[in-house]
C-alpha positions in Angstrom: -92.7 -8.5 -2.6 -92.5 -4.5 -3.6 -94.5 -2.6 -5.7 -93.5 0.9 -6.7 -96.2 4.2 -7.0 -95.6 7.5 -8.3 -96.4 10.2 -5.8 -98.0 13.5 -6.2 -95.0 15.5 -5.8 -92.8 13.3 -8.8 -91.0 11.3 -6.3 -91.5 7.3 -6.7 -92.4 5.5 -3.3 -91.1 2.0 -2.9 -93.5 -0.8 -1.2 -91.5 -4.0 0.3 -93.4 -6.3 2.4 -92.0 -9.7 3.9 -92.4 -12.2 6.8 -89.6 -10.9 7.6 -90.8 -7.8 8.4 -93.2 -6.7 11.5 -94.4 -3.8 8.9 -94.2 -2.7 5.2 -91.3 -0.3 4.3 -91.7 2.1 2.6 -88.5 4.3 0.6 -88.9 7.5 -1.2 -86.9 7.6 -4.4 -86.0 10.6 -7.1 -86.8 8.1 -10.0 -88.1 4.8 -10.5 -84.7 3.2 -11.6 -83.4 4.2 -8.0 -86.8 2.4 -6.7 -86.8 -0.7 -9.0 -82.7 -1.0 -8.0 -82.8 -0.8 -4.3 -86.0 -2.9 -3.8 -84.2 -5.8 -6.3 -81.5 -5.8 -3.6 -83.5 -5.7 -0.8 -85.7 -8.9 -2.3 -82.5 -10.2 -2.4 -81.0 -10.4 1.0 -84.7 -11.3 1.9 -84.7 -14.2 0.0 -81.7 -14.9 1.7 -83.2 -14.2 5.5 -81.2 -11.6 5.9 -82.7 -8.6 7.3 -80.2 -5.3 7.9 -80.6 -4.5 11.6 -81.3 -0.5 10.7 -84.1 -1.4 8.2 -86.0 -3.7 10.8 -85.4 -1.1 13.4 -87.0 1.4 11.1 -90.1 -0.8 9.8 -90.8 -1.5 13.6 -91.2 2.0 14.3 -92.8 2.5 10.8 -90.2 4.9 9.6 -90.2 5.8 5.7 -87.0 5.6 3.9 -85.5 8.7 1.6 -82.5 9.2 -0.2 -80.0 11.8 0.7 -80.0 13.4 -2.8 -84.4 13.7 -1.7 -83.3 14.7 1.9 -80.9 17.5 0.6 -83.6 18.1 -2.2 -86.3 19.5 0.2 -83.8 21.1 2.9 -82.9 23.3 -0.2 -86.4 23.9 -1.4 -87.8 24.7 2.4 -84.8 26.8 3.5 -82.5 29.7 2.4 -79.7 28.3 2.4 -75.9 29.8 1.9 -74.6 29.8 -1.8 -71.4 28.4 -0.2 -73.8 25.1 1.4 -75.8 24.9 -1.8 -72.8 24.5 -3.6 -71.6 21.9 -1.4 -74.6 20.0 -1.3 -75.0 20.1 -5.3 -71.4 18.7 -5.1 -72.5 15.5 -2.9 -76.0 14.6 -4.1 -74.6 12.9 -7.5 -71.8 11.2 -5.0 -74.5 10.0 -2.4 -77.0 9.3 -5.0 -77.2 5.7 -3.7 -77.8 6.2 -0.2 -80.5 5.6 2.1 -81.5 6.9 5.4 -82.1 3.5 6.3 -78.4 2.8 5.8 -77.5 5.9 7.9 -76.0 5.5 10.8 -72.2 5.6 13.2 -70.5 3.2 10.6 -72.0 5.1 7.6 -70.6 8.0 8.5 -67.4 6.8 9.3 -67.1 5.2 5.7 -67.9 7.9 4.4 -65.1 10.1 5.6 -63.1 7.2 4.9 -63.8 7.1 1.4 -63.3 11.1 1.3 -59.9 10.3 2.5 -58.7 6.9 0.9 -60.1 7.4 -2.5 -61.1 11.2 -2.7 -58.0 11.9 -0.9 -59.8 15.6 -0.1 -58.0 17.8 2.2 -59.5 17.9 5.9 -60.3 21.4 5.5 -62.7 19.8 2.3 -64.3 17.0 4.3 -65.2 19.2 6.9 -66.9 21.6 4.6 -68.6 18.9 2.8 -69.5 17.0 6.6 -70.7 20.6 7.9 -72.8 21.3 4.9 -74.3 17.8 5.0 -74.6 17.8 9.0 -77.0 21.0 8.8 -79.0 19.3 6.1 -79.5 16.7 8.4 -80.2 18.5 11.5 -82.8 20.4 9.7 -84.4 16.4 8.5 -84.6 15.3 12.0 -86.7 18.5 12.8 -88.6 18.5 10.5 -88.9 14.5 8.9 -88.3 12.7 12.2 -89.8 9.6 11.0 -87.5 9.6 8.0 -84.6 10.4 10.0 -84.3 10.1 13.8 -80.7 11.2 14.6 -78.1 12.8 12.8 -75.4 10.4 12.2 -72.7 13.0 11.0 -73.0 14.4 14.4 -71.8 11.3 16.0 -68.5 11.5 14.9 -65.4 12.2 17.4 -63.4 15.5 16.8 -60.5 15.5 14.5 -62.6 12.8 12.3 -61.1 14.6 9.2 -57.4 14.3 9.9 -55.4 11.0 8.1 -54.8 8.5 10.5 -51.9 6.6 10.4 -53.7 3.9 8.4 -55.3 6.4 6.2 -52.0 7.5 4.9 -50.5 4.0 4.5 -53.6 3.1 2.2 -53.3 6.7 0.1 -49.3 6.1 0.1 -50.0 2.3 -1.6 -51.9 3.8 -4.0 -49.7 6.0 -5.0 -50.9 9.4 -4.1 -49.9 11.7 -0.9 -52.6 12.4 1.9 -53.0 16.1 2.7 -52.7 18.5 6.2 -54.3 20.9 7.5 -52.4 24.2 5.8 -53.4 27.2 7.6 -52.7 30.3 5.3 -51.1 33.2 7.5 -49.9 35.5 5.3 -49.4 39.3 6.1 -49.1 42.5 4.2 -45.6 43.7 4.9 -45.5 47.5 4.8 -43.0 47.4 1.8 -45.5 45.1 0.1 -48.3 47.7 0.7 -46.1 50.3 0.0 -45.4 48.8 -4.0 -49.4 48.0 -4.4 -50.2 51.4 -3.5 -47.9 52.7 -6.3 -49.0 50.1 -9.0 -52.8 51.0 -8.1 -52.4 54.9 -8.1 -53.6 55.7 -11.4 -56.3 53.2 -10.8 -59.3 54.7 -9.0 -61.1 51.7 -8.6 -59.3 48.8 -8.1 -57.5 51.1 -5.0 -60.5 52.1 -3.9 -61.5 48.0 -3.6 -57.9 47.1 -2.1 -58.0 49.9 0.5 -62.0 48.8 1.3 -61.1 45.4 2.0 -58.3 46.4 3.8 -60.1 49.0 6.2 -62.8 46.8 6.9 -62.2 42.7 6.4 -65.0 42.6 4.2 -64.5 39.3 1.7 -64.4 39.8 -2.1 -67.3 39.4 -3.1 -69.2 41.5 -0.2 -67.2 44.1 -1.9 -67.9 44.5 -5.4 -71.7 43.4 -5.1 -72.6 46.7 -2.8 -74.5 49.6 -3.9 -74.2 53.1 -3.1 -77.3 52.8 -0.5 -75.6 50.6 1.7 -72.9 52.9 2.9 -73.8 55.2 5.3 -71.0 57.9 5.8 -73.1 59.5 8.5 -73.4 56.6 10.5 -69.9 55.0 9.8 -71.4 51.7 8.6 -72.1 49.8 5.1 -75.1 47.1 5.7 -74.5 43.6 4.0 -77.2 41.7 3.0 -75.2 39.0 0.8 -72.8 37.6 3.1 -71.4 34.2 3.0 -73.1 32.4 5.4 -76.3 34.1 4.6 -76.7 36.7 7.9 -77.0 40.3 7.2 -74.5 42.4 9.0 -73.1 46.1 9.6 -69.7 46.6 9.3 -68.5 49.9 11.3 -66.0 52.0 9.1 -62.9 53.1 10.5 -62.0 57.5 10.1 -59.5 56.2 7.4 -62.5 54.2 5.6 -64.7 57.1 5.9 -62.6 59.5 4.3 -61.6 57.6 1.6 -65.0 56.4 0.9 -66.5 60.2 0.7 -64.0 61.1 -1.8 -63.8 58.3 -4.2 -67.7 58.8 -3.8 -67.4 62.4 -5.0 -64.9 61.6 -7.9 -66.5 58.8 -8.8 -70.3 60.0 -9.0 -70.9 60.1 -12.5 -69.5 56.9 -12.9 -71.3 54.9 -10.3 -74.8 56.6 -11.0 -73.8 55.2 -15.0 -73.8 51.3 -13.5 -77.1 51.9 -11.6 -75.3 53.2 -8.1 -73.0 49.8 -7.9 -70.4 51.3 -6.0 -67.9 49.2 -8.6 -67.8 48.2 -12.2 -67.1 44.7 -11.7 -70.2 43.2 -11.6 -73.4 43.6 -13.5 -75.8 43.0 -10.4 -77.1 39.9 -12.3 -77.5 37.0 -8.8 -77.2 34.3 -10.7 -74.4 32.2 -9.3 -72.7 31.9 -12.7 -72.4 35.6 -13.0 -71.2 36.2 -9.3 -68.5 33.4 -10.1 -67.3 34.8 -13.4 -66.8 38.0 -11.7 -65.1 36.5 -8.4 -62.5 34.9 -10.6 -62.3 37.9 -13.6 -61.5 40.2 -10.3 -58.9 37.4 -8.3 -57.1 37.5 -11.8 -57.0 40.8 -11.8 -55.5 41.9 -8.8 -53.0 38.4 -8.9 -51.7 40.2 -11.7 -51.3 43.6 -10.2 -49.6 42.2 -7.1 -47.0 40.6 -9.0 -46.6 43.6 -11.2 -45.5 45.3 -7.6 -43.2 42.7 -7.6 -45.2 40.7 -4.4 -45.6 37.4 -4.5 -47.9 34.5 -3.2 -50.4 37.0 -2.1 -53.8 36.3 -2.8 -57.1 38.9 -2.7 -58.4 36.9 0.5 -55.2 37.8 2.3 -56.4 41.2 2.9 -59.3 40.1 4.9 -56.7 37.9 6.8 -54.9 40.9 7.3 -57.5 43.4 8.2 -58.6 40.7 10.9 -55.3 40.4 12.3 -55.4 44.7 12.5 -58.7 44.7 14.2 -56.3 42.9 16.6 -53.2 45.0 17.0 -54.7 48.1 16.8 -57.7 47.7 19.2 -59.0 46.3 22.4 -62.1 44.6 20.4 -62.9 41.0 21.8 -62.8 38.3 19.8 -67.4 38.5 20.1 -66.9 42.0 18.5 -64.3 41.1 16.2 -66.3 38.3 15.1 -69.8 41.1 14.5 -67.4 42.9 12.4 -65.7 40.1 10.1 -68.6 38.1 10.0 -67.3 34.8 11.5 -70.0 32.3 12.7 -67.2 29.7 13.9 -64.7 30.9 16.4 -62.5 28.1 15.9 -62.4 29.8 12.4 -61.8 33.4 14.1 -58.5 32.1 15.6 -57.3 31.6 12.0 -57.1 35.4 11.4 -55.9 35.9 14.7 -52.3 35.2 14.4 -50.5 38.0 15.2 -46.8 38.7 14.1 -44.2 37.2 16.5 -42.6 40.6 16.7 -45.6 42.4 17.4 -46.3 40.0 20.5 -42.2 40.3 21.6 -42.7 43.8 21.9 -45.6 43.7 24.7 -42.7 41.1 26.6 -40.5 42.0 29.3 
């Protein structure tokens, strides 16, 4: 038998009592369709004596059942979370919409990377974006809700869960489609290259002011044109984040180059940037909202795809720079990767060794 109650909070709590059953279980839904749906099926295997082995385990130990769109609800709402994960988790909660924790478990997990694989066919670099987002939502659940969720299943699986296996790619094949690799970008700036944007952006103040910044210092795009005049520090040869990707605040040392081209585009450009309310660039309106910071992520991107072909360079991209600046920070200095890392920003050092891959002739010339 179930009965269904609205809680205090909106969410609808699902009652299911049975011989079956040592205890009542109880499941916390987003609506009462979700609620009415999942205890119909439930009744049904009942009725049937059949009892899922995760769902007796959990009413043994009296453990309450959520959804995942309910779990990733109230990590969002209890935690600061980065745009980047927020944006991933928004993707998944319509996609996971039916699932359970009672259903989570090894095999869960490893369905759904199949599925991510054989029907999605997402990239691995995408699954383990959408896994990572998802496994920290999870973490933070069994911390916090240990009686909704016990273990994190997503952390069960073995490494290099989101390359094709063999089988994976005869199943995408069949259906017609191709199954995707890991493709790690490694382009670099060729000095001729940087030679022919340097001419194109010369009357253009701003746009080789931004270049040159991201450049100098490996900030990302975004950390770029969203800084104000107070964050740069001349004096102390820093600027201060406090919107980074991943949500840390950071100081990124400035280089004698950055410095000096710094205090003079701040000098020609003063009148200008005191106009826009001391944003350092005119390409955003300082509105947060994530539509606005998106709109003027891809405006910008545009912007300077077009100027790089105009210097007659292609298949470079905006985010190459930081690639490139990264792999300087390399060849120019004695930093470790730890201090290289406190510079770029890099939480992941698997992700570090991306940037890190130095030219071939660069490396031949330290060789007997």
């Amino acid at each position: 038998m179930s009965t269904i109650k609205q809680r205090a909070n909106g969410t609808f709590q699902l009652r299911v009592s049975s011989k079956l059953l040592p205890k009542p279980l109880y499941a916390t839904f987003d609506s009462p369709e979700q609620a009415q749906a999942y205890g119909i099926q439930l009744e049904g295997l009942l009725a049937q004596g059949v009892v899922p082995t995760s769902l007796l385990e959990r009413s043994k130990a009296g453990q309450e059942i959520w959804t995942v769109s309910r779990c990733i609800a109230e990590y969002l709402r209890a935690n600061s979370v980065p745009v980047s994960d927020i944006k991933l988790l928004d993707t998944l909660r319509p996609l996971l919409a039916g699932a359970g924790t009672g259903h989570l478990n090894y095999d869960w997990a490893e369905a759904w990377v199949r599925q991510m694989k054989r029907e999605q066919v997402l990239a691995p670099s995408t699954i383990r974006h959408r896994h990572g987002a998802l496994a920290r939502c999870f973490d933070w659940m069994v911390r916090k809700h240990p009686g909704v969720m016990a273990q994190n299943p997503l952390r069960l699986l073995k490494r290099g869960f989101a390359t094709y296996t063999e089988e994976d790619r005869k199943i995408v094949i069949a259906a017609g489609k191709q199954p995707k690799f890991d493709t790690e970008r490694d382009r670099r700036l060729e000095p001729e290259e940087e030679a022919r944007i340097m001419g194109v952006l010369e009357p253009l103040p701003n746009e080789k002011m931004f270049f040159l910044l991201a450049l100098e210092t490996a900030m990302r795009m975004r950390e770029c044109y969203t800084l104000d005049i107070d964050q740069v520090s001349l004096r102390k040869k820093t600027i201060h984040l406090d919107r980074t990707k991943n949500g840390d605040s950071r100081q990124v040392p400035l280089s004698s180059v950055a410095v000096a081209l710094l205090d003079e585009f701040l000098e020609a450009q003063a009148d200008n940037i005191n106009q826009r309310k001391r944003r350092l660039f005119p390409y955003w309106n300082g509105r947060l909202d994530e539509y606005t910071l998106d709109t003027a992520t891809s405006d910008l991107s545009r912007t300077f795809r077009q100027l790089f072909l105009e210097a007659k360079v292609v298949n470079l991209h905006f985010h190459d720079l930081r690639h490139e600046a990264t792999c300087r920070l390399y060849e120019k200095t004695h930093l470790s990767d730890l201090l290289v890392a406190k510079i770029t920003g890099h939480r992941d050092s698997r992700m570090l060794k991306r940037y890190a891959s130095l030219r071939g002739s660069d490396l031949a010339a330290h060789l007997w």
